[in-house]
C-alpha positions, 0 to 999 in steps of 0.5 A: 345426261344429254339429249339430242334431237334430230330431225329432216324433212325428205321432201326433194331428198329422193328419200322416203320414210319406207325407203328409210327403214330398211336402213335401220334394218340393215345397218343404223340399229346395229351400228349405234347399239355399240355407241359409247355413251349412248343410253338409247336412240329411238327414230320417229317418223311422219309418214304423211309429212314424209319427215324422219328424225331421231332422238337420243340419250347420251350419258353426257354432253361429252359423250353426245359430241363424239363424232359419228359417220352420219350415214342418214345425211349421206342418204339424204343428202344433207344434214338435219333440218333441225339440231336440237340439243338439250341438258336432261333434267330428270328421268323417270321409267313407268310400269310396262310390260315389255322387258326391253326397248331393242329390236322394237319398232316398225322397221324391225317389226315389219317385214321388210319388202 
């Protein structure tokens, strides 16, 4: 397994963290949910710092080095401040109660307007 982390600082970019959501809402969740190879995406913000990013788990490095249209770069007009990329050395899943992780988070939970 691979994990890549990606993050930008919107600062200049004409983009915010709110302004960014309705992005998952509209296209983004939809779009990486039919990404061969990919395990699980999840965006994390900081609304205060106005910084948006991503992480995700890939099945493989192979997988994880397939091309994707970055549409969050187009929107805010430039590639990811920070590109981490990282070989997973375990996993593990905790008890919980919430039976899947899709369609979770602030951007899919909150109305949009």
């Amino acid at each position: 397994m691979h994990a890549v982390v990606v993050w930008w600082d919107l600062e200049g970019s004409g983009q915010t963290v709110e302004s960014l959501r309705g992005f998952l809402r509209d296209e983004a969740v939809d779009r990486f949910s039919r990404a061969e190879g990919l395990r699980l995406k999840f965006w994390i913000s900081d609304t205060a710092a106005q910084r948006w990013g991503a992480v995700l788990l890939w099945e493989s490095a192979e997988a994880a080095a397939a091309p994707l249209p970055s549409r969050a770069a187009e929107l805010i007009g430039r590639p990811p401040s920070v590109r981490l990329a990282f070989d997973v050395e375990a996993t593990a899943e905790g008890v919980h109660t919430v039976a899947a992780l899709a369609g979770r988070g602030i951007a899919l939970e909150t109305p949009a307007g």
